[in-house]
VEXDREN-2710 file (C-alpha; in Angstrom, 1 decimal):
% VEXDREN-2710
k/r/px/py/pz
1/UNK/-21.1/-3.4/3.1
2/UNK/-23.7/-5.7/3.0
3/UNK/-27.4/-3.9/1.8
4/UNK/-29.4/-7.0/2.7
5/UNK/-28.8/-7.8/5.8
6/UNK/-29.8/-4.4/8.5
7/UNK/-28.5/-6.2/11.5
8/UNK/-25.0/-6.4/9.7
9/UNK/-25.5/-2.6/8.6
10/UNK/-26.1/-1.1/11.6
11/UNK/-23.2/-2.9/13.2
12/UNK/-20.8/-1.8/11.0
13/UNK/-21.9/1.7/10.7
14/UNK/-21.5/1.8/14.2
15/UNK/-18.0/0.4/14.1
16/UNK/-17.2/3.0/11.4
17/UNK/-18.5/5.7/14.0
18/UNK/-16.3/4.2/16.4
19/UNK/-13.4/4.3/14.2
20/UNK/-14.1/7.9/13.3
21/UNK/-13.7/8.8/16.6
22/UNK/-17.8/9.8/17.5
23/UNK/-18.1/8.5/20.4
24/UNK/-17.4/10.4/23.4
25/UNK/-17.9/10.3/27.5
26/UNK/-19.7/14.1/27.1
27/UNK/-22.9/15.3/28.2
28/UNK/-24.7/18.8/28.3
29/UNK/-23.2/21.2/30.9
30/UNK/-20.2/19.0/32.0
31/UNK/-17.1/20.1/31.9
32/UNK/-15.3/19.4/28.3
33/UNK/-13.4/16.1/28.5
34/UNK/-10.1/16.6/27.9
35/UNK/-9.6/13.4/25.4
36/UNK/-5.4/14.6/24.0
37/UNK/-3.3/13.1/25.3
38/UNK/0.7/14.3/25.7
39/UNK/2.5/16.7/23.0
40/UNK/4.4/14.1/22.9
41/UNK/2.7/11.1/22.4
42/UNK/1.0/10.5/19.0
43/UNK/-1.6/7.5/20.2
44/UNK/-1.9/4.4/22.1
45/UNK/-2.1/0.8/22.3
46/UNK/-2.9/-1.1/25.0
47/UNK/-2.2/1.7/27.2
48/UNK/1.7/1.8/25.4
49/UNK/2.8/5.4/24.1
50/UNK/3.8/5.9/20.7
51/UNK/6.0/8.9/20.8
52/UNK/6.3/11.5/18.4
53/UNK/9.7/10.7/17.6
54/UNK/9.5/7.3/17.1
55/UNK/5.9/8.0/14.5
56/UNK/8.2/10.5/12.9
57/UNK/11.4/8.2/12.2
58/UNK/9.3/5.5/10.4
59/UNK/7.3/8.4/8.7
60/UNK/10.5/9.8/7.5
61/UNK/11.6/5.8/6.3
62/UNK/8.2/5.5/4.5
63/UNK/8.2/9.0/2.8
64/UNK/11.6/8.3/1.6
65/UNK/10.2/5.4/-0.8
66/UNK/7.2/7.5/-2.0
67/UNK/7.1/9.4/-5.1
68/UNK/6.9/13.1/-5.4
69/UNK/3.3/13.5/-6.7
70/UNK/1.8/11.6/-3.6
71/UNK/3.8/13.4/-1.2
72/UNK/2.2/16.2/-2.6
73/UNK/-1.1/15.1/-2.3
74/UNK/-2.7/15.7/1.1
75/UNK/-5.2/13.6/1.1
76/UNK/-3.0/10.6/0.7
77/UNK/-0.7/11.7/3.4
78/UNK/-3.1/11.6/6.0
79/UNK/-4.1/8.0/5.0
80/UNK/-0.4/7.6/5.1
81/UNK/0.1/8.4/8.7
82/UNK/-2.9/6.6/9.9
83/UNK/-1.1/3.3/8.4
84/UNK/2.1/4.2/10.0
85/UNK/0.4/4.5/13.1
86/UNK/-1.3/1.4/12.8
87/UNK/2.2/-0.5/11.8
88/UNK/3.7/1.0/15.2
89/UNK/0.4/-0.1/17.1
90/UNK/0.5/-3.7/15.7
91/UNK/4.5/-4.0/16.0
92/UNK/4.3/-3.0/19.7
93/UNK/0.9/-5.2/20.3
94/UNK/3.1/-8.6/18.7
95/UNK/6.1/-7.3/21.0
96/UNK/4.0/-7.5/24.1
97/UNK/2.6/-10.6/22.8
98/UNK/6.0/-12.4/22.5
99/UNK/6.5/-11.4/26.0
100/UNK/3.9/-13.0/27.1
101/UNK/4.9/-15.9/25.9
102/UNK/8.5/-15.9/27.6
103/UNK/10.7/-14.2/24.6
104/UNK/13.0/-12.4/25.7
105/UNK/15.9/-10.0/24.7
106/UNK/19.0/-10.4/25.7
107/UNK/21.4/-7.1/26.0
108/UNK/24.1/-9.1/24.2
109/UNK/21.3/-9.7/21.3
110/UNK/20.6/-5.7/21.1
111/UNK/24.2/-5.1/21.3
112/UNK/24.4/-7.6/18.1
113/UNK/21.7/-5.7/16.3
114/UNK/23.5/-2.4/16.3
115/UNK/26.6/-3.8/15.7
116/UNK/26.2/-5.6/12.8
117/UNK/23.6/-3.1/11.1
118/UNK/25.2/-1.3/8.3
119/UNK/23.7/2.1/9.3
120/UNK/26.4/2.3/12.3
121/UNK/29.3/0.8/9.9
122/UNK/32.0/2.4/8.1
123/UNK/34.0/0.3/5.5
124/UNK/33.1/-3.3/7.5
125/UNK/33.9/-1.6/11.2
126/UNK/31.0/-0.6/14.0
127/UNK/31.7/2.9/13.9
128/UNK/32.0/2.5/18.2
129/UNK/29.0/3.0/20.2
130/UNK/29.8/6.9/20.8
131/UNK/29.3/7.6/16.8
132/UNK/26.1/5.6/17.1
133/UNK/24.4/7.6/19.8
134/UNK/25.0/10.7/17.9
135/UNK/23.8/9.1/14.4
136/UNK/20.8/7.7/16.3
137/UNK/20.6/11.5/17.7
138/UNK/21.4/13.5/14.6
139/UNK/20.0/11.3/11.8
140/UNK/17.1/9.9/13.0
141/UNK/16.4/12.7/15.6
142/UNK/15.6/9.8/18.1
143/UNK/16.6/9.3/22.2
144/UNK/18.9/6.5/22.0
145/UNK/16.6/4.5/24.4
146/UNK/13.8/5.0/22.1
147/UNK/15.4/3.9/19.0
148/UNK/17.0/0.8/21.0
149/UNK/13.6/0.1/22.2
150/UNK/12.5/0.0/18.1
151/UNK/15.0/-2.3/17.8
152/UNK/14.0/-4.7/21.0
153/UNK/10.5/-4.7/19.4
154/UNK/11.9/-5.7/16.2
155/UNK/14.0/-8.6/17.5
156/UNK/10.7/-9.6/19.4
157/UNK/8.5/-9.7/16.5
158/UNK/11.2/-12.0/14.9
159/UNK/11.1/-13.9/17.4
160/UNK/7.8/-14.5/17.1
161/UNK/7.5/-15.2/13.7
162/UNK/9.8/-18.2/14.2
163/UNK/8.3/-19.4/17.2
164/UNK/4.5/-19.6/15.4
165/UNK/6.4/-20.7/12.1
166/UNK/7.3/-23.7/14.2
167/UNK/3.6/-25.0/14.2
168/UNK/3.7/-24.6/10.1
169/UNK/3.9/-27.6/8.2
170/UNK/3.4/-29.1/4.7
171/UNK/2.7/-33.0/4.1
172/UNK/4.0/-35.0/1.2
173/UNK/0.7/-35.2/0.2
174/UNK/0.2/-31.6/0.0
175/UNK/3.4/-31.2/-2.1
176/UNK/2.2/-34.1/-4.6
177/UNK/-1.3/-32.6/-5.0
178/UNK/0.3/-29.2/-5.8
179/UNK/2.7/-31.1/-8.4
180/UNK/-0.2/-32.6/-9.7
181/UNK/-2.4/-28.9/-9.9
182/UNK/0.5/-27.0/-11.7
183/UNK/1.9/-29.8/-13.9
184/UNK/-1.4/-31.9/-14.9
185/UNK/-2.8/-29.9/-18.6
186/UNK/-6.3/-29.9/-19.8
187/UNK/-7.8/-29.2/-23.1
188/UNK/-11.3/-28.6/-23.6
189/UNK/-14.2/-26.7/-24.5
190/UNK/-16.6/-24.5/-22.4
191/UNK/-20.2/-25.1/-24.2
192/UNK/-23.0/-22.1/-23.5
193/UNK/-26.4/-21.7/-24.6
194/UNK/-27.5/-18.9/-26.5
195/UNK/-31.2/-19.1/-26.6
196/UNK/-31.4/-16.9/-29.4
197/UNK/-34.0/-18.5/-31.0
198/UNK/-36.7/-17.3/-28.8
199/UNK/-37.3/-14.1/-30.2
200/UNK/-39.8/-11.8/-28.7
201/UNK/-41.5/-13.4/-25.9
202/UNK/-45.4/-12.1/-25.2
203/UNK/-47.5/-12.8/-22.2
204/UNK/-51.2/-12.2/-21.8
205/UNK/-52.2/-9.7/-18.7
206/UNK/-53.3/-12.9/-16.9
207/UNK/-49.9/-14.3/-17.3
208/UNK/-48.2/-10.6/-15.9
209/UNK/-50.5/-10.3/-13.2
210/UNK/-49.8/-14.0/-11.8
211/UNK/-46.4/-13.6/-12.4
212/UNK/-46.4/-10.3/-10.5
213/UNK/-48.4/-12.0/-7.3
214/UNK/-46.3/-15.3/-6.9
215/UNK/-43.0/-12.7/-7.2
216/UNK/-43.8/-9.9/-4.5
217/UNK/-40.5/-9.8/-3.2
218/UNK/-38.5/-9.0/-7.0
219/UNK/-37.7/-5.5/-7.4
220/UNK/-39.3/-4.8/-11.0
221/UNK/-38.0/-1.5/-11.5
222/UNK/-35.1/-1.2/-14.1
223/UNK/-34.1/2.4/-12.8
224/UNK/-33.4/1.3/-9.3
225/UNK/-35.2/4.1/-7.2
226/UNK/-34.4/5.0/-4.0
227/UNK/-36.4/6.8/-1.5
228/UNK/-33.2/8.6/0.4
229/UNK/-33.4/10.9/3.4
230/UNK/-30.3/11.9/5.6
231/UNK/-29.4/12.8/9.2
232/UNK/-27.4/15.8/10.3
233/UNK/-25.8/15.5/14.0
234/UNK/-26.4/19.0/14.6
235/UNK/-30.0/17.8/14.1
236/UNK/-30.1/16.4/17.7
237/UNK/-28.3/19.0/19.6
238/UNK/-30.1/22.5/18.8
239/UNK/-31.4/22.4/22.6
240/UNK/-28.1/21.4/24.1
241/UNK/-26.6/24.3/26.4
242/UNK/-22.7/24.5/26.3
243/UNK/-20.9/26.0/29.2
244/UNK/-18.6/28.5/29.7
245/UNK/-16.2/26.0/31.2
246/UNK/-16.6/23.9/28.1
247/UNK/-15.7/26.5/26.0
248/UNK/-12.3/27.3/27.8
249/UNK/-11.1/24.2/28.2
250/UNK/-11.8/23.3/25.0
251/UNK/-9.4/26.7/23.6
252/UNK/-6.6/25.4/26.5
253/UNK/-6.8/22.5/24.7
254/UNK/-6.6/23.1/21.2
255/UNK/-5.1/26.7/20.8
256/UNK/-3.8/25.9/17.4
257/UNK/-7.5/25.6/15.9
258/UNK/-8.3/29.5/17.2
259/UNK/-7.3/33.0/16.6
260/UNK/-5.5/34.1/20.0
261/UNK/-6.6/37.6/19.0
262/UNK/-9.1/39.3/21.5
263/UNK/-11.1/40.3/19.2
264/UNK/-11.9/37.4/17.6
265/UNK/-12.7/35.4/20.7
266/UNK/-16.6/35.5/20.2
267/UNK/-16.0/34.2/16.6
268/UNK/-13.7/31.5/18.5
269/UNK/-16.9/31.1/21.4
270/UNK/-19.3/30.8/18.5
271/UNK/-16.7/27.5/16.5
272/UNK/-16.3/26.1/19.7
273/UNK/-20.2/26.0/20.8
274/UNK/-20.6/24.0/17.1
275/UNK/-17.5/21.8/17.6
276/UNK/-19.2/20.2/20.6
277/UNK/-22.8/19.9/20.0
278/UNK/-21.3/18.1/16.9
279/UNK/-19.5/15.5/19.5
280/UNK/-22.2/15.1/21.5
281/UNK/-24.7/14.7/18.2
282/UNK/-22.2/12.0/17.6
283/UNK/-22.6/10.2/21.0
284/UNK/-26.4/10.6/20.7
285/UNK/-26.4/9.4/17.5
286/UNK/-24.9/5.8/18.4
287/UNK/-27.7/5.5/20.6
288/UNK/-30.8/6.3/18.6
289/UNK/-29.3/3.8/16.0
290/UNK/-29.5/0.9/18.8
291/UNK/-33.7/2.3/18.7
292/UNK/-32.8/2.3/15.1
293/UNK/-31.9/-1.3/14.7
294/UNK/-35.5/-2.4/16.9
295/UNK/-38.3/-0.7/14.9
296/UNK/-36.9/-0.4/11.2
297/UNK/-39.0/-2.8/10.3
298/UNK/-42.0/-2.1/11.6
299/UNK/-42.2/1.8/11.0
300/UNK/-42.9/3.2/7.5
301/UNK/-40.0/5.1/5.8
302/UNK/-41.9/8.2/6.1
303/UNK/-42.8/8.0/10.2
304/UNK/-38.4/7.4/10.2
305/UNK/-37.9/10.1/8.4
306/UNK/-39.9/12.6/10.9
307/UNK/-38.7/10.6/13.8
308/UNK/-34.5/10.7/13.0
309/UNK/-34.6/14.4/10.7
310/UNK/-37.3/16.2/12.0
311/UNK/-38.9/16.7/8.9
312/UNK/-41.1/15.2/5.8
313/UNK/-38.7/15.8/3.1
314/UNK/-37.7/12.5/1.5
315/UNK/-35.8/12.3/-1.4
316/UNK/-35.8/10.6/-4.7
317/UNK/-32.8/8.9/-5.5
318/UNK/-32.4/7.7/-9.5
319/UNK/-29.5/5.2/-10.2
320/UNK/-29.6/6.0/-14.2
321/UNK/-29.4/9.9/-13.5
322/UNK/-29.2/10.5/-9.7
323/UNK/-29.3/14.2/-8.5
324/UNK/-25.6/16.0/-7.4
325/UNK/-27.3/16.4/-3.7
326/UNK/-26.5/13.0/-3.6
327/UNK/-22.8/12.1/-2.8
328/UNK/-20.8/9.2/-5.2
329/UNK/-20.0/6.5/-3.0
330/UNK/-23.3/6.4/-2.1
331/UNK/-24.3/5.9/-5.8
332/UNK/-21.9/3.7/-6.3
333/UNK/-23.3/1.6/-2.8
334/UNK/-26.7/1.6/-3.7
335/UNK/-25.8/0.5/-7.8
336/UNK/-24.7/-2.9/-5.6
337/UNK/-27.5/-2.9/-3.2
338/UNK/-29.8/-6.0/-3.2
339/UNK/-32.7/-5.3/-1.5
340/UNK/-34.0/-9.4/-0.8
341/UNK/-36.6/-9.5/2.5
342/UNK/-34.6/-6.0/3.8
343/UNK/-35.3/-3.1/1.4
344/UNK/-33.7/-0.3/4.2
345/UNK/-30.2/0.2/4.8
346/UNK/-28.1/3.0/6.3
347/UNK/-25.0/4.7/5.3
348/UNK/-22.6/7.3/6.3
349/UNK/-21.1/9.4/3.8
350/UNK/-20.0/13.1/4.1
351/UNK/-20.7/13.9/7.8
352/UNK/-24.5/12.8/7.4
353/UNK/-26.2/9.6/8.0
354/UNK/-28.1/8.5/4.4
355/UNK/-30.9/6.0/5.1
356/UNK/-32.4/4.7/2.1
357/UNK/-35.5/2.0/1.0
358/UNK/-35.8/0.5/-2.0
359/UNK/-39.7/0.0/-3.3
360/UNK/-41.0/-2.6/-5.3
361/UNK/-42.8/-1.5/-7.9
362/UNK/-45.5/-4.1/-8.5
363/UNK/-47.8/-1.7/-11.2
364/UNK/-44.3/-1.6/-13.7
365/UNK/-45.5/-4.5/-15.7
366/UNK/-43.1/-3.3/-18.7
367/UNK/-40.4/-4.3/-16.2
368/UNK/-41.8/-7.8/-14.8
369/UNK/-42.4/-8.6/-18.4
370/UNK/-38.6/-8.4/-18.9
371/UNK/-38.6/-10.6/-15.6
372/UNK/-40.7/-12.9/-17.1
373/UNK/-39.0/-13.1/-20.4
374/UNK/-35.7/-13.3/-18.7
375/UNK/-36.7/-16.4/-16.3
376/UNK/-37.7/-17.7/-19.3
377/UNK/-34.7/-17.7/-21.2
378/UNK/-32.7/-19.3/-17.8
379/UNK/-35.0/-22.3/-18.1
380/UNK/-34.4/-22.6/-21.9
381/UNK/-30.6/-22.6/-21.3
382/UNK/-30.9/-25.5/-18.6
383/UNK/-33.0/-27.2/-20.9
384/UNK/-30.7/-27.1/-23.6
385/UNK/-27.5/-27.5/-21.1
386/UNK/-29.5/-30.8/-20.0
387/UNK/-30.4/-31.9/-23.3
388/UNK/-26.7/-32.3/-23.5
389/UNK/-25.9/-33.9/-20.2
390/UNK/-29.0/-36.8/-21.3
391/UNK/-26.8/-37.5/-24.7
392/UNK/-23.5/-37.2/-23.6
393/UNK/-23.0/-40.9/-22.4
394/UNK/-23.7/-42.4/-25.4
395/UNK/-21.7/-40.7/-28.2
396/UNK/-19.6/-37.8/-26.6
397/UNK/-17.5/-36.8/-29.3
398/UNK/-21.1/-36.8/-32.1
399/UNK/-22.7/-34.7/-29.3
400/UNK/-19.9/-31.8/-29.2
401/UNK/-19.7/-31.9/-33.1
402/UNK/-23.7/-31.4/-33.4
403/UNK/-23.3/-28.6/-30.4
404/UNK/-21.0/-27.0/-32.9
405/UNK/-23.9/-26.7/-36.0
406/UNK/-26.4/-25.8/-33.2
407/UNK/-26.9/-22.0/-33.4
408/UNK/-28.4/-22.4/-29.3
409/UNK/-25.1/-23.0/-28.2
410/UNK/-21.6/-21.1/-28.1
411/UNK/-18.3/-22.8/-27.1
412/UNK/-14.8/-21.3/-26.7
413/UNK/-11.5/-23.8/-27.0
414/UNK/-8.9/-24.1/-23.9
415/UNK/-5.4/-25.5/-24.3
416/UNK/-3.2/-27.3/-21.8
417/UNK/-5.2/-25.2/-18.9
418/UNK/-3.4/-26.2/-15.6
419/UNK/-5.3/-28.5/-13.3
420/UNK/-5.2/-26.2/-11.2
421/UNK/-6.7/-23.2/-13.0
422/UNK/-9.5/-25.8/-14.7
423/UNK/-11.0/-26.1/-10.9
424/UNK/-10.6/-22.2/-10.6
425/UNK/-13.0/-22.0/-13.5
426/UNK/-15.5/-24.7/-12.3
427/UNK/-15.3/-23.9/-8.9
428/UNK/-15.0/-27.6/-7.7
429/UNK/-12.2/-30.2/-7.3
430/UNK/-11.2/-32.7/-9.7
431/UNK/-9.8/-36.2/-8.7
432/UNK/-7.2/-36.4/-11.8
433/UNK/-6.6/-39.7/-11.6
434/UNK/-9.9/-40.5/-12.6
435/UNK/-10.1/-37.8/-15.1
436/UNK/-10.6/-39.4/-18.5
437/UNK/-10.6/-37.6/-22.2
438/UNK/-13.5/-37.2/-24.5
439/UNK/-15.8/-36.7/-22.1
440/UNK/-18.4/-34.3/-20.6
441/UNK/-18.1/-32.5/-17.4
442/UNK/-20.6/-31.2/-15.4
443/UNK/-20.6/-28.4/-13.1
444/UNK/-23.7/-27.0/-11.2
445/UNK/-25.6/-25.4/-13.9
446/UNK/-29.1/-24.5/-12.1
447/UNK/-29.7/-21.7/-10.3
448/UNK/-26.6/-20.1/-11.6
449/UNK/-26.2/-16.8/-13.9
450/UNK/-23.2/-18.5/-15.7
451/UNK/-24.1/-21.4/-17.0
452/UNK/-21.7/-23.5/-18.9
453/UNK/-20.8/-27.7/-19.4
454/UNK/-17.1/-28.3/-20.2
455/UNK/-16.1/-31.0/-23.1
456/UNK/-13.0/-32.8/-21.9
457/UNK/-10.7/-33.3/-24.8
458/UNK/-7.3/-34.4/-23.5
459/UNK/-6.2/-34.8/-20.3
460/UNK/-2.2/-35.0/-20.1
461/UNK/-1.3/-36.0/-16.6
462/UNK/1.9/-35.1/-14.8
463/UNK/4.0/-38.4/-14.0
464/UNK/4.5/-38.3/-10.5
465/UNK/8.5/-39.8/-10.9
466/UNK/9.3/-36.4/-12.1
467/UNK/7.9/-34.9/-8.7
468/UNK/11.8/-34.9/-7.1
469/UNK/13.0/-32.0/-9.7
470/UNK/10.3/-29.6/-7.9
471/UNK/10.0/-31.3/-4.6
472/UNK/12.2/-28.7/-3.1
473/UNK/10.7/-26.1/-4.7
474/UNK/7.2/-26.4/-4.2
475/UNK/7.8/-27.1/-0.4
476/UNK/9.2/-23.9/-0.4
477/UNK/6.5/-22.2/-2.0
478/UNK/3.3/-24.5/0.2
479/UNK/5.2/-23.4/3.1
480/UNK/5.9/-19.3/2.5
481/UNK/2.0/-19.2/1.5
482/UNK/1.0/-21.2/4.7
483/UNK/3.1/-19.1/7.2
484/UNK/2.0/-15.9/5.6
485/UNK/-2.1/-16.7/5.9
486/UNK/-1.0/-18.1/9.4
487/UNK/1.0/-15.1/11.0
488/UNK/-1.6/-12.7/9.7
489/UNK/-4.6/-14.7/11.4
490/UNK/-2.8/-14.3/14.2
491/UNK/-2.0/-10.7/14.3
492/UNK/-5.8/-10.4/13.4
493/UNK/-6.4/-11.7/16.7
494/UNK/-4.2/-10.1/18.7
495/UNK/-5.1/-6.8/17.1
496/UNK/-8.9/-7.5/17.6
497/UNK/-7.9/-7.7/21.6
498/UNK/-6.2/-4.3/21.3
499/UNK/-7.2/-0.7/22.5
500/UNK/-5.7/1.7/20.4
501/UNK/-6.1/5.3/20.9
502/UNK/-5.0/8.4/18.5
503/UNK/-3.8/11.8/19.8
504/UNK/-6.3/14.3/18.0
505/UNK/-4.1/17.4/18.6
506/UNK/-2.0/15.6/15.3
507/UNK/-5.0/14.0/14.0
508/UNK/-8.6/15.5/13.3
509/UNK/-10.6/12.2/15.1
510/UNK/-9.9/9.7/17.9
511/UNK/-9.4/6.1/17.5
512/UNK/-10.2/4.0/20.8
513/UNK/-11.8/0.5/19.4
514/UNK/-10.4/-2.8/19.0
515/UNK/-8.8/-3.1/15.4
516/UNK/-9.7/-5.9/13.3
END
């Protein structure tokens, strides 16, 4: 999640509420929306049913491959079958897709499918299509029309594939250039500056107090506080009246969640009552984050905190020893968070909504002396790093060895480093054929944390006449990648096009956004 950008941050929390099922068509004194869906249907995409028995086969595949500790793990298993779901919604959303597009499957393909699968084979033979009803039946514990409908959507989805794959090409080009990348060897050094020499680095108050006023906007403080407060939902429904009509259709609903003895009903009354202020909280929530999103910046953190929680109590948040109130993945947000022109930014972790706001602390002048010292020090380093690039033309080879008896700089020797993993490290492509030895080269060294020049050694250049012993090969491989990145863009859009909506009698939230 991005911390400096609120627009982005309240977006996504939003989508996250979404995808957490919290928002819900419910208001005070209606009647309780009944939002499950069939016993025996798990979810939905595109208004398509995914049955129980068809989550439970490829549940029952997927556990198979699992080892025993994580099937013990509960946790994991409920991630588990929010995948599975997924994989069943995405299958079905391709299937319909490849419809659209005039795939077909013929009854003589299906018939093939069975046929020659070695589940319904016994020593090379189709077991006949009697035995394979009552496999489908018995093993599987699947309808035979569901399990043949699995199997058209399968076919479908293969279909696909080789229909987009169709539009997937590779040049010569691309294949020469790759040869080149992998073959092509580079040995060199990567030069650093140390700047060890400057020592202890004093400013007047003058110098601080200028430094301070021309950098407003640097965070100064080494021990990253936070100002932190947090939002309950049940914060916004303490007023809301629940009806008795609620209430029962809410039990009717979920009986498994309640004690059916009699005397426990006013304990079951009392759960219900919380269970849907909570979903309404939820729905009013989305709502006052929209407000939210239009007067963050213009309120103080303190009028926020009475406005969203009611209260004055604000929080104190410590990076370098943060309280246990606090929860970790918030920690281990904020220890990321960049606070640039937007120091606010909002969270949602462990049912509550954590809104935090970094200050700068302009008084800390221990810590903008560091700043100081440390901007300092990144201009000494480009200095040195240019004094290099300003000598380099003339005697390359003299410059590298006086680099080596100069106590400012650090180097570190590479051998035969592919082409292709030399522009990993400089971030930049290299024209090999005009890639010469005993040279300098020059990546973008200002403005940059990592700052390093490379001395070019040897180049060893691949000889493109010994291209035709990996032609093949490499065609092979440009064209697997290229299909892959290109069949998953396109299930990224058609997913982001498609409803998908979870059952919560088997699962503890609803699902009904668009999946990207």
């Amino acid at each position: 999640m991005s911390s400096s950008v609120f627009s982005s941050i309240t977006t996504k929390l939003i989508i996250a509420l979404l995808a957490l099922g919290l928002i819900i068509s419910l208001g005070a004194g209606s009647d309780y929306v009944n939002f499950g869906m069939s016993d025996d249907v798990i979810a939905e995409v595109d208004n398509n049913d995914i049955s129980k028995e068809e989550f439970q086969y490829f549940r029952n595949i997927k556990l198979s491959q699992l080892p025993k500790k994580i099937l013990q793990d509960e946790e994991m298993i409920k991630i588990l079958d929010e995948q599975i779901v997924h994989m069943i919604a995405t299958r079905k959303a391709l299937a319909l897709k490849a419809s659209d597009l005039g795939l077909i499957v013929s009854e003589e393909e299906l018939k093939r499918k069975i046929t020659n699968s070695d589940l319904f084979r016994d020593r090379g033979n189709f077991i006949g299509f009697e035995s394979y009803k009552k496999r489908v039946e018995n093993v599987f514990g699947l309808d035979e029309a569901i399990f043949e409908q699995v199997l058209i959507e399968e076919i479908l989805n293969d279909k696909l594939k080789d229909f987009l794959f169709t539009f997937v090409s590779v040049s010569n080009e691309e294949i020469e250039n790759k040869f080149l990348s992998d073959s092509s060897k580079i040995t060199f050094y990567i030069i650093r500056p140390t700047s060890s020499n400057l020592g202890i680095m004093e400013f007047s108050d003058k110098e601080i107090d200028d430094f301070i006023e021309r950098n407003k906007n640097i965070n100064y403080n080494s021990d990253r506080v936070f100002k932190v407060f947090f939002l309950n939902y049940e914060d916004l429904t303490k007023d809301i009246q629940v009806s008795q009509k609620d209430i029962e259709n809410y039990i009717k609903n979920y009986p498994d969640e309640f004690d059916s003895n009699a005397n426990k009903m006013e304990e079951n009354k009392s759960k219900v009552v919380k269970l849907i202020r909570k979903r309404i909280a939820e729905n009013l929530f989305t709502e006052e984050l929209k407000k939210l999103d239009k007067i963050i910046k213009d309120s103080t953190f303190k009028d926020l905190a009475i406005r969203y929680q009611k209260t004055q109590e604000i929080f104190t948040l410590t990076l370098t020893n943060p309280s246990g109130r606090f929860p970790k993945p918030l920690i281990d947000e904020l220890a990321n968070f960049d606070p640039g022109i937007n120091k606010r930014a909002i969270y949602f972790f462990d049912n509550k909504i954590w809104i935090v706001h970094s200050e700068l602390d302009s008084n800390n002048r221990e810590s903008a002396t560091k700043k100081m010292a440390e901007i300092i020090r990144i201009r000494k380093q480009e200095e040195l790093l240019s004094g290099i690039i300003n000598e380099s033309p003339r005697k390359p080879e003299k410059v590298l060895e006086s680099v080596k008896d100069d106590n400012n700089y650090s180097y570190e020797f590479k051998y035969d480093v592919t082409l292709g993993d030399f522009q990993r490290i400089l971030n930049m492509k290299i024209d090999i054929e005009n890639f010469e030895d005993k040279d300098f080269f020059i990546p973008n060294i200002f403005g940059e944390k990592k700052k390093f020049i490379i001395y070019v050694e040897k180049v060893r250049k691949a000889n493109k006449e010994f291209i035709s012993f990996d032609e093949l090969k490499i065609k092979k491989l440009l064209l697997s990648e290229r299909k892959k990145a290109f069949f998953n863009r396109f299930v990224k859009e058609v997913m982001g096009k498609s409803k998908m909506k979870l059952n919560n009698k088997y699962f503890n939230y609803r699902k009904d956004v668009p999946k990207k």
